[in-house]
N, C-alpha and C positions, 0 to 999 in steps of 0.2 A: 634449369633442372629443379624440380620440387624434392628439398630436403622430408624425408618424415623422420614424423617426430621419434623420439622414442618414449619410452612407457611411463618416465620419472616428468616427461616434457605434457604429455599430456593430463597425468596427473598431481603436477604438481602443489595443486593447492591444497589438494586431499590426500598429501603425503606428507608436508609441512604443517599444515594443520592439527594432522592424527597424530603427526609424532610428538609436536608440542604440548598436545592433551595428552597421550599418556606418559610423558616425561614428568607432567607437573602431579598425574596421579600417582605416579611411582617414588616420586616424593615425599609425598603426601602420606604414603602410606608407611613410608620408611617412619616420618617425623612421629606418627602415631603408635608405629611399634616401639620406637625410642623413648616413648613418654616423654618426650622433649615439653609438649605443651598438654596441661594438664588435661584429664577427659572432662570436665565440668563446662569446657569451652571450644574443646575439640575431638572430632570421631576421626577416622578412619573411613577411608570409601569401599574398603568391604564391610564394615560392621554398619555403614550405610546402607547399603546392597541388600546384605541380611534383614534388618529390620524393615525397608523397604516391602521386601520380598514377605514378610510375614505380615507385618498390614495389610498387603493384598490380596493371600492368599484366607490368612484366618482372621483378621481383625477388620476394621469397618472404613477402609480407604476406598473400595469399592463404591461403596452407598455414598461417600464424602465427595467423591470425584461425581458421580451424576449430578447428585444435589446441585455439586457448583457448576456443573453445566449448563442444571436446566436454569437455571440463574444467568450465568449469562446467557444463553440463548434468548431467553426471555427481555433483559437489557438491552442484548446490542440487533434484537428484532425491532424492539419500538424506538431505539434510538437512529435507528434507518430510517425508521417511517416517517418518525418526527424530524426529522433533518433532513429527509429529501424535500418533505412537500415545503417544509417550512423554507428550506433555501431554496428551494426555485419560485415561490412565492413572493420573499426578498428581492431575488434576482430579476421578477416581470416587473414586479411593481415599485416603485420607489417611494410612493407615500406609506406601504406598507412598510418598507425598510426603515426609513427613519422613524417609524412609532417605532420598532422592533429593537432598533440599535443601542438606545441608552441601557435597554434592561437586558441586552444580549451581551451588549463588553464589559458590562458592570459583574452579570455572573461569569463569565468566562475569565475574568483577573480575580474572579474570590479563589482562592487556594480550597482544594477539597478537603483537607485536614480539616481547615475551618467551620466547615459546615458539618461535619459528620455530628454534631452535638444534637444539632440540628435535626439531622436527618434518623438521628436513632429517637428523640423524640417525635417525629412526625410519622417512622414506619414503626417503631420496636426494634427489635432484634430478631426478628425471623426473618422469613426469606423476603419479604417487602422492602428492605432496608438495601440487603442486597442484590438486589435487582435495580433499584433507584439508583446505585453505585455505579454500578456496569453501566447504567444511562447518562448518567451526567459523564463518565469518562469517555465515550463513543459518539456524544451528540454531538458536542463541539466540535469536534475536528469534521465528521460527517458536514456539520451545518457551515463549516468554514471554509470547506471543499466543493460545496453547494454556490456556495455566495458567487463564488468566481463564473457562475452564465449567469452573464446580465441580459440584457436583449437591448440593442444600442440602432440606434436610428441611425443615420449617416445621410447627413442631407446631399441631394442631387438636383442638379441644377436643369431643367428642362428646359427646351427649346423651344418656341410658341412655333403651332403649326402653320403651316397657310395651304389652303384651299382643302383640307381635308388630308395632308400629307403625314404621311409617320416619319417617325425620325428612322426606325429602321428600315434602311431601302437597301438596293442590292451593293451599292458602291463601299459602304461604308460597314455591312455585314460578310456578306455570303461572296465578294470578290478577295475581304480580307483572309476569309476562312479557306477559300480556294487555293489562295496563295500560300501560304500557312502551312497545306497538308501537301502542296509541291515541294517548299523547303524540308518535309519531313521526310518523306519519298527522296530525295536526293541526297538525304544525309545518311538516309538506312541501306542505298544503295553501293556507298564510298566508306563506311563504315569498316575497321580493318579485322579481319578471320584471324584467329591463329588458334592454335590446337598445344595444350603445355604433354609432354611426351619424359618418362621418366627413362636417364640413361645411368646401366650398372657399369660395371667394371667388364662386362665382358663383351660390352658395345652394343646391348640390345637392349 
C-alpha cells in the first residue's frame, strides 16, 4: 500500500526553513525596536526594507545594479573564453601544460586582496578594474574544471595478422553479440509485472 504524503511531508524543507527565517527576523526586529544594540551598528529589517525600497525607487541603486552587471557580464564572458580554450588546450597538449603550470599555480595561490594594489594601478578605478576582478575570480575555477579532459592514449596490444585476416571475425564478434541480445531477450521475457494499487478503509 503507498502511503501519501501529506502537506508538512512534502514540504518540509520550505516550511522549516521559512519558519527559521522569519523567527530570526522577528527577532531581529524586536532587538532593534528595544534599542538593545545601538543604531550606529545596527538597523532593523523594516528600516532596511524602507531605505532599500527608496534607493530603488528615487535614488541611484538602479544605475548601480546594471553598472555592476554589465561588469560582471563582461568578466565572467572572457573569463569562459579564456578558461575553456585555455583548459582544453592544457588538457590536449602536455608540453603546452607544463610551460602553463608554473605561472598558472603560482597565480592561483596569490590571494586576491594581494593583488588589488596591483590591479587598481594597472586599470584605475573605473569599470576596467572591475571587470579584471570578476576575471580572475571565474577563471580559475573555469580553467580548473577544464584541466580535468586530458585526452589519454591507452596502449592495445594487437595481434599480427596472417594471410590478410582481421582480428574481427564472426566467432569472436557478431556470435558474441548474438548471444548477448538472447540473454537479454530472456531476461525481458521472466522479468516480474506487478501493478502498486492504493487501498482506503472502505476496501477500494
Amino acid at each position: 500500500m503507498i502511503k501519501r504524503q501529506s502537506f508538512y511531508e512534502r514540504h518540509e524543507g520550505l516550511i522549516l526553513g521559512g519558519s527559521a527565517v522569519l523567527v530570526v527576523l522577528v527577532l531581529w526586529e524586536y532587538i532593534w525596536i528595544k534599542q538593545w544594540v545601538s543604531p550606529l551598528f545596527f538597523s532593523g529589517p523594516l528600516e532596511i526594507a524602507k531605505q532599500f525600497w527608496y534607493l530603488l525607487t528615487e535614488g541611484s541603486l538602479r544605475a548601480d545594479i546594471l553598472f555592476s552587471g554589465k561588469n560582471f557580464i563582461l568578466g565572467l564572458t572572457a573569463a569562459t573564453i579564456a578558461g575553456v580554450v585555455l583548459g582544453v588546450l592544457i588538457g590536449w597538449y602536455k608540453k603546452i601544460r607544463l610551460i602553463f603550470d608554473p605561472f598558472l599555480n603560482a597565480l592561483y595561490a596569490t590571494p586576491r586582496l594581494a593583488m588589488m594594489p596591483l590591479i587598481i594601478i594597472w586599470f584605475g578605478t573605473d569599470w576596467k578594474s572591475k571587470v579584471f576582478i570578476v576575471f580572475l575570480s571565474s577563471f580559475f575555477p573555469i580553467l580548473v574544471k577544464m584541466r580535468g579532459y586530458k585526452v589519454l592514449e591507452t596502449p592495445v596490444k594487437h595481434s599480427p595478422r596472417f594471410a590478410g585476416t582481421a582480428k574481427y571475425g564472426f566467432s569472436n564478434r557478431a556470435l558474441r553479440a548474438f548471444i548477448d541480445l538472447l540473454g537479454i531477450r530472456w531476461m525481458k521475457e521472466r522479468y516480474l509485472r506487478y501493478q502498486a494499487t492504493e487501498v482506503t478503509r472502505n476496501g477500494r
